[in-house]
C-alpha positions as CSV (number, residue, x, y, z in Angstrom):
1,X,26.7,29.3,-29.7
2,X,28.1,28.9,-33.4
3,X,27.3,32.0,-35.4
4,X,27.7,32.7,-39.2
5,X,27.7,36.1,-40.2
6,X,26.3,35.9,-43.6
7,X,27.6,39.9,-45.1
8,X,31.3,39.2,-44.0
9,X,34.0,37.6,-46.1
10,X,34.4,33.8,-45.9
11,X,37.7,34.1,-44.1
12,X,35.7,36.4,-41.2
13,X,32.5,35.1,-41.2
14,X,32.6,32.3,-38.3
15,X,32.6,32.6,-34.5
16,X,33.2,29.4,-33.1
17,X,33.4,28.9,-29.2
18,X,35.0,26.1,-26.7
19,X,34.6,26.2,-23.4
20,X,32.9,24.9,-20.3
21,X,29.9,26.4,-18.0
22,X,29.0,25.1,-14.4
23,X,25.7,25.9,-12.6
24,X,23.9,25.2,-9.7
25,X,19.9,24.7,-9.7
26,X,17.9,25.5,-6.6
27,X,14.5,23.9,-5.5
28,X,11.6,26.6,-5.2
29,X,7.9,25.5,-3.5
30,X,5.4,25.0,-5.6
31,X,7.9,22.8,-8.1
32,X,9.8,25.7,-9.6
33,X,13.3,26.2,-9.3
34,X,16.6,28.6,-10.2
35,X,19.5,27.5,-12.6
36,X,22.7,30.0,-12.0
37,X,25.3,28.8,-14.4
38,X,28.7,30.8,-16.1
39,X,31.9,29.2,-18.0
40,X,34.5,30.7,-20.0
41,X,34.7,30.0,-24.0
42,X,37.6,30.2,-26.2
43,X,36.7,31.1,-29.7
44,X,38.4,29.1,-31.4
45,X,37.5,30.4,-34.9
46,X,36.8,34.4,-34.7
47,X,36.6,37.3,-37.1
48,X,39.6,39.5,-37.3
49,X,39.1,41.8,-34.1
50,X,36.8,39.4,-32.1
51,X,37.2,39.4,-28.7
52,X,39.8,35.7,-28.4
53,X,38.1,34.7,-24.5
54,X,34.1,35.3,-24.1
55,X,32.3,34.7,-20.7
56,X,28.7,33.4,-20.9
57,X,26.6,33.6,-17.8
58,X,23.0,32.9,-16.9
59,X,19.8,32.6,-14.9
60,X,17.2,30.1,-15.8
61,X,13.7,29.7,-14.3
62,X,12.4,26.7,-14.2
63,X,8.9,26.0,-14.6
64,X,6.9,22.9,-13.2
């Protein structure tokens, strides 16, 4: 997720991640279903004392 933080100064004001997620869906009766899914981003563009690495994970439900 790309963010723009619109009070900071121009040279601190984007956070720009790379990385790549992997996730697994699962198959629930009734046509529903579970996506589990996590990945580690490099932010490649940061403000000054952002964090370099992130790690986004998630759960999903999936409706019919």
């Amino acid at each position: 997720m790309i963010t723009y933080d619109w009070n900071a100064s121009s040279s601190n004001a984007w956070t720009v991640p790379l990385g790549l997620a992997v996730g697994k869906m699962f198959a629930l009766k009734g046509g529903h279903g579970f996506e589990f899914f996590a990945g580690p981003y490099y932010n490649v563009a940061r403000p000054d004392g952002a964090a370099d690495w992130t790690l986004k994970w998630g759960i999903n439900w999936l409706l019919p």
